[in-house]
Structure formats: C-alpha cells, structure tokens
N, C-alpha and C positions, 0 to 999 in steps of 0.2 A: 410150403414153408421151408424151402432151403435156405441154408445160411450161407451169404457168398463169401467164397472160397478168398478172396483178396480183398478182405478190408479195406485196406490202403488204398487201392486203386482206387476203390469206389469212394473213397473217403475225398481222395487230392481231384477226383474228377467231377463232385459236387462243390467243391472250391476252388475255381479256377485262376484266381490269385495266388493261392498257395501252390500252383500244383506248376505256375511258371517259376514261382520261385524255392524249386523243391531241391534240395540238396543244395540249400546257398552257402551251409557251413563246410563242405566238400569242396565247394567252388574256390571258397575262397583260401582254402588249404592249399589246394591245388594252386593257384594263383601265389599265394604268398613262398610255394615252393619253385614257380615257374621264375617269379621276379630272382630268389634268391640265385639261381642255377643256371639265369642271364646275367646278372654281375649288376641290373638294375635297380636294383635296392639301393645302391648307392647314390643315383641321380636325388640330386637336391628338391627336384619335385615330392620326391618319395620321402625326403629325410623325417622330418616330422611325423610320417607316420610310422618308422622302423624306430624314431628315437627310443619309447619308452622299453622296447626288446633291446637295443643295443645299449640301455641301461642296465638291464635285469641281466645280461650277457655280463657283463663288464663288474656288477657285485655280485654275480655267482663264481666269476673266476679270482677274484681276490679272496671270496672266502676261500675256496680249494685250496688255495698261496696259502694261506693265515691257517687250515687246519694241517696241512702236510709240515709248514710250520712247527704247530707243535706238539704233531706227532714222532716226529725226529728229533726233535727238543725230549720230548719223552723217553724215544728209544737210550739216547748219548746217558741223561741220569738212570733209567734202568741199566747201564751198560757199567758206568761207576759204580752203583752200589754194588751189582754182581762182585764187581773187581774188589771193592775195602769187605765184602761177605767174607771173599776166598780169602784174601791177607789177616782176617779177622782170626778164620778157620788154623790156618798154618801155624800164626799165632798161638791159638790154645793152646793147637797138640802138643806146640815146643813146651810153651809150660807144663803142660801134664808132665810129660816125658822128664823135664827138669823136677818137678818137683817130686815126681816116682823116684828118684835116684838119690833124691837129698833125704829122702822121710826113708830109707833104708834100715834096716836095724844094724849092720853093719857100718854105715856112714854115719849116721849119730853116736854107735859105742864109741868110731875115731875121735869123733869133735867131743864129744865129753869127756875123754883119758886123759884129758889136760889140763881139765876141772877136778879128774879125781875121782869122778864117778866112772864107774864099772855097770860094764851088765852083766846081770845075774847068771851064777851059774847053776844054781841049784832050782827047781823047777817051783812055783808058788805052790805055800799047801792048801788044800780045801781047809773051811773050818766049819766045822758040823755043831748046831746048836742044838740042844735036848729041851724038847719041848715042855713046857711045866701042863702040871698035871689043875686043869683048870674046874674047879665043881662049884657048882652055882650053890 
C-alpha cells in the first residue's frame, strides 16, 4: 500500500490525450512570445488574432495619457493654492502687526487729543460694596 510518489505522472500517463497535450498553456506563451520577438505578429495572417491585444494595448495606454493627465492637472491646483495659502499668510501677519500699532494706548491718546479726550492720569479706584446683613 504505497502511495506513488508522482501523482501527476501517473495521472497524464492513464490519460494519454491529455498527457500530449500537457503544457499547452506553456506552449502557447511560449509561442505568442516567440511570434512577438520575430516581428511576426505583424503578418496579416496573424492580424486577427493579435487584434483584440493590440486593442487592450492601445486603451490601456490612453488611460495612462488621461491619468498622468490629471495628476499634473492636480499637482499645478495644489501648487496654486500652496502659492494664495502663503500670500494669504503674509497678509495676516501685516494686519496683525498694523493693527497692534494702531490699538496702542499711545496712538489712540494722539488721535483722541483732538477730540478732547485725554487719558487718564490718575489710576481707576476699586469700589468696595458692604454686604447687607441678610436674616431670613
């Protein structure tokens, strides 16, 4: 009761049909590489049967064109916005910086002395309230 060691063999050698035609998907790899790497793919005998590959060639290279497309397309508007971000940026700071110089206590006593209005020189007083004496 051994179990033979090579399945296969004895398998494609009880099938003698299968076993001439064993490795036909090999073959013809091999073959359709042999055709491509003699230039005979191109004979009109052959055309018809390379058409439907030199379709499938031909919309997988337009897609590639169409996705590099607009991934470059994509880069250029990421590249703009980076650019109005920064201009955005520089923007601010200058208002901040303007408006830190305008809201001064110094720069508003100037622009109000002309109205009349003074700042204070006397310091605000606290005012302390006494709390009422509350009985229920």
């Amino acid at each position: 009761m051994n179990k033979p060691v090579n399945s296969i063999r004895q398998k494609t050698a009880a099938n003698p049909e299968k076993a001439e035609n064993g490795g036909g998907f090999r073959k013809s790899v091999a073959n359709s590489i042999r055709l491509i790497l003699e230039g005979k793919f191109l004979d009109w005998n052959n055309f018809y049967q390379w058409f439907p590959f030199l379709i499938f060639l031909a919309v997988l290279g337009l897609g590639y064109i169409g996705n590099n497309h607009l991934a470059e397309r994509k880069i250029r508007e990421t590249q703009k916005i980076n650019l109005r971000i920064n201009e955005l940026k520089y923007e601010y700071m200058f208002r901040k910086s303007q408006l830190t110089g305008v809201t001064r206590s110094s720069f508003v006593g100037e622009n109000l002395a002309s109205t009349g209005i003074k700042p204070s020189i006397t310091p605000p007083n606290k005012i302390f309230l006494k709390p009422k004496n509350l009985q229920p």
